[in-house]
C-alpha positions as CSV (number, residue, x, y, z in Angstrom):
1,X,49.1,3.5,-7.2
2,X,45.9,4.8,-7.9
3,X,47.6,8.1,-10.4
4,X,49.3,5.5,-12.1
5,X,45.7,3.4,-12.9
6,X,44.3,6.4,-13.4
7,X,47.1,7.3,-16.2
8,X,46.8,4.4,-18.0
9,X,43.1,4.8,-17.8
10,X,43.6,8.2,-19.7
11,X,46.0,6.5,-22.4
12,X,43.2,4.0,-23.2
13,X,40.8,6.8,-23.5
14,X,42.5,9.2,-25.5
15,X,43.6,6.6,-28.2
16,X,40.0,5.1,-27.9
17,X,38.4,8.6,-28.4
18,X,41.3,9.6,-31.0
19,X,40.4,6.6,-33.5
20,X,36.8,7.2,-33.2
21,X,36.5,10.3,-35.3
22,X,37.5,7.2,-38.1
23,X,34.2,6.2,-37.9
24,X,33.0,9.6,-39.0
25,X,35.7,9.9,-41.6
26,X,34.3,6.6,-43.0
27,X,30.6,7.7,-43.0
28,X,32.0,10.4,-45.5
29,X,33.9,8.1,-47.6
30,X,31.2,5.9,-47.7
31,X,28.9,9.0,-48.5
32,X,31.0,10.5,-51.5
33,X,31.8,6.4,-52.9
34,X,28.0,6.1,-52.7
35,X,27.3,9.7,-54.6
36,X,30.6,9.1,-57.1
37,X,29.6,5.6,-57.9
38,X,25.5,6.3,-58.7
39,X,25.8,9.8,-59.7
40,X,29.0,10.0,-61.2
41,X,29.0,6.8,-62.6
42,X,32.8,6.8,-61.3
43,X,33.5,3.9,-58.5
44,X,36.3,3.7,-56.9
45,X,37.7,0.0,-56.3
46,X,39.9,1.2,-53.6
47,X,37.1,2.3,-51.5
48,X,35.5,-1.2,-50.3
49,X,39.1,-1.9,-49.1
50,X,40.0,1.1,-47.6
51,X,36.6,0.8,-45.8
52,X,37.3,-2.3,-44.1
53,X,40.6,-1.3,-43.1
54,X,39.2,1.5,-41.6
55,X,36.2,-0.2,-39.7
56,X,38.9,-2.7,-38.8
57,X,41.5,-0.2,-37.2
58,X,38.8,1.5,-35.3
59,X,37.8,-2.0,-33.6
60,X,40.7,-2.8,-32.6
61,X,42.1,0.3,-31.1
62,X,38.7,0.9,-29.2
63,X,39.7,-2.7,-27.3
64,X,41.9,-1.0,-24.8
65,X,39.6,2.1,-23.7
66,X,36.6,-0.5,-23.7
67,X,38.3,-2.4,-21.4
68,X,39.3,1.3,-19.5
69,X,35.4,1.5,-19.1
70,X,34.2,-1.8,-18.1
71,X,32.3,-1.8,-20.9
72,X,32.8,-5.4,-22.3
73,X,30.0,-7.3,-22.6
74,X,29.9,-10.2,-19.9
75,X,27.9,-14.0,-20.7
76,X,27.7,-14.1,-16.8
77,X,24.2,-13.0,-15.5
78,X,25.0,-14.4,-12.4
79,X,28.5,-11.8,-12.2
80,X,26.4,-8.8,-11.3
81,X,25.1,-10.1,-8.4
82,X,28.5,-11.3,-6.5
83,X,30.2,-9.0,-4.1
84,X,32.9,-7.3,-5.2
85,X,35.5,-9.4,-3.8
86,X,33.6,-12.7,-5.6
87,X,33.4,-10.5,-8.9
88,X,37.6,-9.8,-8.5
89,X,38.9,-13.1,-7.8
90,X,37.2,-14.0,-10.8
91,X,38.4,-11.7,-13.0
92,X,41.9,-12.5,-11.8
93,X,41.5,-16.2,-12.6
94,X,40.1,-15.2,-16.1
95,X,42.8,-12.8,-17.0
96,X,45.5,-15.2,-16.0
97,X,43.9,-18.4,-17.6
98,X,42.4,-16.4,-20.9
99,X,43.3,-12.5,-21.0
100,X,46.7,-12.5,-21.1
101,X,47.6,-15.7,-23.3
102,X,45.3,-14.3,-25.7
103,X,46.0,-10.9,-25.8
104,X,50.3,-12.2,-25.9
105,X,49.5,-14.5,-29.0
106,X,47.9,-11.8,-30.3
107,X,50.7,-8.8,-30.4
108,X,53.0,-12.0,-31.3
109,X,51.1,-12.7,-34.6
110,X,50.2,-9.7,-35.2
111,X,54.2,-8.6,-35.2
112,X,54.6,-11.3,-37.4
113,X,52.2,-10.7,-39.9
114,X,53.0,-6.7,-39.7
115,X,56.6,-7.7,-40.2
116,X,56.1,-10.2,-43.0
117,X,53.7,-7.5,-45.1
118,X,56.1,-4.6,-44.7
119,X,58.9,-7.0,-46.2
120,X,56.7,-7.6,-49.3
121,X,55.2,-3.8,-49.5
122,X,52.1,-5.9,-49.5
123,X,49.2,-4.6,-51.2
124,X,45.3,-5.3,-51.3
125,X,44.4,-7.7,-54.0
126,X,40.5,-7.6,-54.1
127,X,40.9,-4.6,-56.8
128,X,44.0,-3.8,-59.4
129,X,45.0,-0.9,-57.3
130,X,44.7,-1.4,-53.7
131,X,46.1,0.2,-50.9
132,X,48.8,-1.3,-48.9
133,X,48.3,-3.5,-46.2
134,X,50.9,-3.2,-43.8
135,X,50.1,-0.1,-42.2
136,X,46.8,-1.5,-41.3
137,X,48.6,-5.0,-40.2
138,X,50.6,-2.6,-38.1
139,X,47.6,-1.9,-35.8
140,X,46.9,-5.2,-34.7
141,X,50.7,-5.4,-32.3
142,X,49.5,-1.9,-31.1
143,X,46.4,-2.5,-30.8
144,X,47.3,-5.7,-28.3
145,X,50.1,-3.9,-26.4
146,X,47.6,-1.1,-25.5
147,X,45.0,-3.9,-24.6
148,X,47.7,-5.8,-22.3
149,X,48.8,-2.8,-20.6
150,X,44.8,-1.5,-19.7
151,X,44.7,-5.4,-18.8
152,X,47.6,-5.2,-16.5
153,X,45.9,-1.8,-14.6
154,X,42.6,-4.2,-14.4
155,X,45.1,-6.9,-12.7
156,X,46.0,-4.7,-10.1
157,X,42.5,-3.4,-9.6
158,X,41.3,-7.1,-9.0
159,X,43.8,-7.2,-6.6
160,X,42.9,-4.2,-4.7
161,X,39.4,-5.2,-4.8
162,X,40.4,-8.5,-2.8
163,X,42.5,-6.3,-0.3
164,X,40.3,-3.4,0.4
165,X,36.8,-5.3,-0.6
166,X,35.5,-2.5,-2.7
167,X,36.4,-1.8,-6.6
168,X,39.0,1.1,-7.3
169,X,37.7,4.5,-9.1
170,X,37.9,4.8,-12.7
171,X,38.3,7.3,-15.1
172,X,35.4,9.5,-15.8
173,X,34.4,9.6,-19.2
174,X,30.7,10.0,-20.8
175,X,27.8,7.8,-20.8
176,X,24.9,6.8,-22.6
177,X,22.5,8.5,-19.9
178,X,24.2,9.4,-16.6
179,X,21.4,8.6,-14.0
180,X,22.5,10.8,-11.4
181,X,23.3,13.6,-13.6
182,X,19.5,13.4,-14.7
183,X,18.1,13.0,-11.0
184,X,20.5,16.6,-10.2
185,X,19.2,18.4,-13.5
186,X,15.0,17.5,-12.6
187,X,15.9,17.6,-8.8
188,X,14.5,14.6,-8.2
189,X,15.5,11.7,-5.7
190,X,15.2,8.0,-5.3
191,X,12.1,8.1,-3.2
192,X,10.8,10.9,-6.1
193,X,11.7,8.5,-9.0
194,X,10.0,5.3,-6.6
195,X,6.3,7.9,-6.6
196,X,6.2,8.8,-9.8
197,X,6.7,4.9,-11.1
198,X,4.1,3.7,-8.8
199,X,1.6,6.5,-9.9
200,X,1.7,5.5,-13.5
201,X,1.4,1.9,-13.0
């Protein structure tokens, strides 16, 4: 059980880490519209859309490996603060009640709307010659059966957490700052960090 959470964890984060290199694409279109538009004196209309599709795609494929992390934000201060098997009963009410209506609706209208654009080779029509939209309408079904399937995986790791009282591992993947990591690399321990804090204060 745990390979197979693991696995999906994996899927998440390689199509997560994938569409992220669209935000560095788009900091060079941006760039060269920027330089082509004041420099050039030669805009291109087709950019402002192509941007937003862009920013929009990488949004919405980045749902599922967010999820893979943990790294939604939560309104709960209190959450933090529950034990683990508090924190997972929880989670399983929400998932059930909000999760996976939302996330079904969503792949359902977003099929629909996909479906209905590709019909009508539907294009942009902010600007005379914009791009087509269904391939970026096409994301949003994709985008939602990769974000029900890592939702799944976090079902079963709610319910493991109730059975064994502890959450399941996740995949590794990199962090902001990676405390122990640090602690390792300046071989320094708790009781070091708790000294050195109550020197400077």
């Amino acid at each position: 059980m745990r390979h197979l959470l693991l696995f999906v964890d994996r899927i998440s984060s390689l199509v997560g880490q994938a569409f992220s290199w669209l935000i560095v694409a788009m900091t060079f279109l941006i760039s060269w519209e920027v330089f082509s538009r004041y420099v050039l004196n030669h805009p291109n209309p087709w950019s402002f859309d192509l941007m937003i599709m862009m920013y929009g795609t990488a949004f919405m494929m980045a749902g599922a490996y967010t999820l893979a992390k943990n790294g939604h934000v939560r309104g709960d201060v209190l959450y933090g603060f529950f034990p683990p098997r508090v924190q997972a009963a929880l989670d399983l009410i929400l998932y059930f009640l909000f999760f996976i209506p939302g996330v079904v609706a969503l792949v359902w209208a977003g099929y629909t709307y996909a479906a209905e654009s590709l019909a009508i080779n539907e294009h942009s029509t902010l600007t005379a010659n914009g791009p087509p939209l269904y391939p970026f309408k096409m994301i949003i079904p994709i985008s939602g059966v990769l974000l029900l399937l890592q939702g799944m995986v976090e079902i079963v790791r709610c319910v493991v957490c109730l059975r064994d009282g502890a959450w399941p591992s996740r995949d590794k993947d990199v962090e902001e700052v990676d405390v122990d990591e640090l602690k390792k690399m300046v071989q320094a321990d708790d009781h070091d960090v708790a000294s050195q804090n109550g020197r400077q204060a």
